[in-house]
N, C-alpha and C positions, 0 to 999 in steps of 0.2 A: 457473423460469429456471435453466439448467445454468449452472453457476459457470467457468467457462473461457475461455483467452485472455491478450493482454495488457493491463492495469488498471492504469491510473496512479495513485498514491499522489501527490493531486492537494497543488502548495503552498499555501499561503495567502498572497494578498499582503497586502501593509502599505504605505502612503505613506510619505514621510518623515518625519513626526508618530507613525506607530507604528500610525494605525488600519487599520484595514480598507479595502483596495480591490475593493468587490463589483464594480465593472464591471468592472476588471480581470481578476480570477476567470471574469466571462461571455464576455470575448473568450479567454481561453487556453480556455474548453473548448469554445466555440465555431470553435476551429482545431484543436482534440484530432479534432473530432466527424467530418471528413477524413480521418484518420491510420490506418484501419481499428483503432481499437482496441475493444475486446469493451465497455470501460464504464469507471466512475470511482470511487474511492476520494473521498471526503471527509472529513475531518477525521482523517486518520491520524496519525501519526510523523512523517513527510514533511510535513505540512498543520500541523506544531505544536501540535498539539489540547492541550497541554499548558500553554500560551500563552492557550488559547483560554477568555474567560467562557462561561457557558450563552447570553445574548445574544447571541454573535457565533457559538456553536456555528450555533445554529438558522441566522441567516442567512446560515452559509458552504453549509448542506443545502440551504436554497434553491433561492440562487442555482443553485448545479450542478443539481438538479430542474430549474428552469428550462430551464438552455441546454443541459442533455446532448439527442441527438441520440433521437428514438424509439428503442425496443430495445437503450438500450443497458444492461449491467446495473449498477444504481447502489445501491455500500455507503458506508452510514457507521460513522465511528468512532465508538460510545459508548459505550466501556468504559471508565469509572471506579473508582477504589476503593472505594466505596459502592454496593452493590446495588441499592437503591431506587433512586439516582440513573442507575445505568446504567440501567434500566428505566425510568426518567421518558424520558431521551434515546430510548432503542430507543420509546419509544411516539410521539417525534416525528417520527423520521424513519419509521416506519411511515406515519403520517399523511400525508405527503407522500410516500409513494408509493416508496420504497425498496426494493429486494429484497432486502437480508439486513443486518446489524448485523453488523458488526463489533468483540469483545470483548477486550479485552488482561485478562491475570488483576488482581487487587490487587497492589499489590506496598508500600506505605508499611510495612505490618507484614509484613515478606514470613517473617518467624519464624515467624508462625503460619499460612502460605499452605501448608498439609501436602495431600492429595492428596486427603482426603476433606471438607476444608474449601473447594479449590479448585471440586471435582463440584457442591457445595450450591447453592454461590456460581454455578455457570453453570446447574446446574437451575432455582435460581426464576427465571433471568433466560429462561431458555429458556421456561419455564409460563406467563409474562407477554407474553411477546414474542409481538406479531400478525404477525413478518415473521422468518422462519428466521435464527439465530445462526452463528456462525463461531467456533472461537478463534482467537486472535490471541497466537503465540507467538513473544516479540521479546526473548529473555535478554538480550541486551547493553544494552538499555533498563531491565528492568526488574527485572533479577534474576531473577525467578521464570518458569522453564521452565515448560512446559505438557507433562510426559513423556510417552508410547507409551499406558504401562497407566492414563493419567489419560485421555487421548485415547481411549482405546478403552471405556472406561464414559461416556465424554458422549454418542460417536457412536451408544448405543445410545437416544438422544434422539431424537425424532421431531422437534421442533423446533432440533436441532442438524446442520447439514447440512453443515458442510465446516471447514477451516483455512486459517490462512494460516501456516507459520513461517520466521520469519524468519534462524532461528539461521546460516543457510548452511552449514550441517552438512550432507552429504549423506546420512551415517550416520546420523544423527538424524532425517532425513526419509524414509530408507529405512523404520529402525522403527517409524513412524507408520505409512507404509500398508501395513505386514504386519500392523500391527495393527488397523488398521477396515475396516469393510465397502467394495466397488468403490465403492457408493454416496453415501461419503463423499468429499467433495469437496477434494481438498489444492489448496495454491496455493504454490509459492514466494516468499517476499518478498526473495531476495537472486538480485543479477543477473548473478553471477559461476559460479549454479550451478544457469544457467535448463535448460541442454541435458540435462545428467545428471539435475536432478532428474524434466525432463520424461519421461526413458527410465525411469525407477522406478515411474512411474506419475503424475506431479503433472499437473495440469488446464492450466496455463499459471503466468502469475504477476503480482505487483500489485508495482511498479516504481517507486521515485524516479527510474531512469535511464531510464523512460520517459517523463519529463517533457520533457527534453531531446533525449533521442533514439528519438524512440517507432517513428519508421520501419523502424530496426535491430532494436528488439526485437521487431514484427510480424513481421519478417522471417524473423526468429532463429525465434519460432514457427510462422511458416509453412512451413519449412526439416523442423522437428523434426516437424510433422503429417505431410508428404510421404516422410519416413522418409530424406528426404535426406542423409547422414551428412555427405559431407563437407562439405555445405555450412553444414551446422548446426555441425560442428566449428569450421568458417572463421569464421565469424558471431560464437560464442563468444568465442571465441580475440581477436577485432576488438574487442567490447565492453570485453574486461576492462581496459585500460588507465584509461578511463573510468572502471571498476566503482572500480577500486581507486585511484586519483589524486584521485576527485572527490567520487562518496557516500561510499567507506568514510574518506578523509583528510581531507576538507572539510568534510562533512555536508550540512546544510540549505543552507548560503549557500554550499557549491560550486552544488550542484544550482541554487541563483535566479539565479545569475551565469550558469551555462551556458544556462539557458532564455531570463535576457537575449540572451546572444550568439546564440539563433537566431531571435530578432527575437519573442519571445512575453513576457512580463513575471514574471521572477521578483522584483525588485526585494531590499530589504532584509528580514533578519531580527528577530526581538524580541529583545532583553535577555534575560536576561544570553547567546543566544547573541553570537559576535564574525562580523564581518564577516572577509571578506578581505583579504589587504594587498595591494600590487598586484605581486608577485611571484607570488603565488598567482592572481592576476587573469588573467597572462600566461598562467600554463599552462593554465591554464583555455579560452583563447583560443584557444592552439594545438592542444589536444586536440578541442575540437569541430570547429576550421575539419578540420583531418583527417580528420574522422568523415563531418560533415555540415554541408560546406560553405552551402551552401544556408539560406537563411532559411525559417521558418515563419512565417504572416501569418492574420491572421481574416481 
């Protein structure tokens, strides 16, 4: 399955006790599954997977197995700092039927995360893995970059099929695909730098601001496929207010507030992140009804 499109970097909900709302989960993807979007992100950055035990990993992979729509393309996040362990995870969501694994490097000893200890680290996970890898490179999270000439000896993995980075660097995602093969698969994860990265070469991109406004970002990619410039400029240009007020200044509990406000459930975060106050609730309010008046419903 070609790796392209737009890909929601799906949240995770929580009641108001802190657990897991797996129906929850099945109605927002079961209203994603309308949205023309390409597929689903599971337990990423966006999804909190950071929050997440190994029991609650497995049933958030599930759940989305479950309700995602035929064809569509379905990653999960199981990059941990422990080898073995990310490879426990990549063999579960194999199991249940996933197309690629999504890997964020180590970062806890990121001292000793040097370039050729980085490669070792994604080769055994690559030799193991029954379902094609991705790196997942997310510096602001995690410290540890995923460089050009680190990316350019993975891609030469036959089990290593694509990226996702998140840096929003465009410079930085430029030198990634001068340096792998066409057949290596990039993806954007920032949304501020979907159009440009797409003209560089990038496949589409995998989005928290497609949680809330998946419509625009379809759009944005469908705009950028047709070679439409200005429309894709327009599109852009519409998104960033959003991009930059609510994922990059808010984080996670802008994004579950905004998805609240279009009638889908993003609900609360975990500890220690902080909720919103309701100043921040407001603009939240006002940025979407502007956007995307309109409710989304299962």
């Amino acid at each position: 399955m070609k790796l392209q499109g737009i890909i929601p970097a799906l949240t995770t909900p929580f009641d108001a006790h802190g657990a897991m709302s797996l129906d929850r989960l099945r109605d927002n993807v079961t209203a994603y599954n309308r949205m023309g979007l390409s597929g689903y992100l599971a337990v990423g950055s966006t999804g909190e997977s950071v929050f997440l035990n190994r029991m609650e990993f497995e049933n958030v992979v599930a759940v989305v197995r479950e309700a995602a729509a035929p064809g569509r393309i379905l990653i999960a996040g199981t990059g941990v700092d422990s080898t073995a362990e990310t490879i426990s995870r990549t063999n579960v969501a194999a199991g249940l039927g996933y197309d690629f694994a999504l890997v964020c490097p180590p970062y806890y000893y990121k001292s000793m995360m040097k370039p050729d200890v980085l490669v070792e680290h994604y080769q055994r996970i690559a030799d193991a893995s029954p379902i094609p890898v991705l790196l997942y490179s997310v510096p602001q999270f995690t410290g540890v970059a995923i460089e050009p000439d680190v990316a350019a000896r993975l891609a030469e993995h036959k089990n290593i099929a694509g990226m996702k980075d998140s840096s929003g660097n465009v410079d930085r995602l430029g030198a990634i695909l001068a340096a792998v093969p066409e057949t290596f698969e990039v993806m954007t994860g920032a949304s501020t730098t979907l159009y440009p990265s797409m003209i560089l070469g990038a496949k589409g991109a995998i989005l928290a601001l497609a949680d809330f406004l998946p419509e625009l970002c379809v759009e944005l990619f469908d705009a950028v496929v047709a070679r439409n410039a200005e429309r894709s400029l327009e599109l852009q240009r519409r998104i960033l207010p959003a991009s930059h007020k609510i994922v990059s200044s808010m984080g996670i509990a802008g994004v579950k507030y905004a998805m609240d406000c279009r009638g889908l459930y993003g609900g609360l975060v975990r500890r220690p992140l902080p909720s919103l106050d309701e100043s921040q609730c407001k603009k939240v309010e006002a940025l979407v009804a502007g956007l995307a008046p309109a409710a989304v419903s299962a």
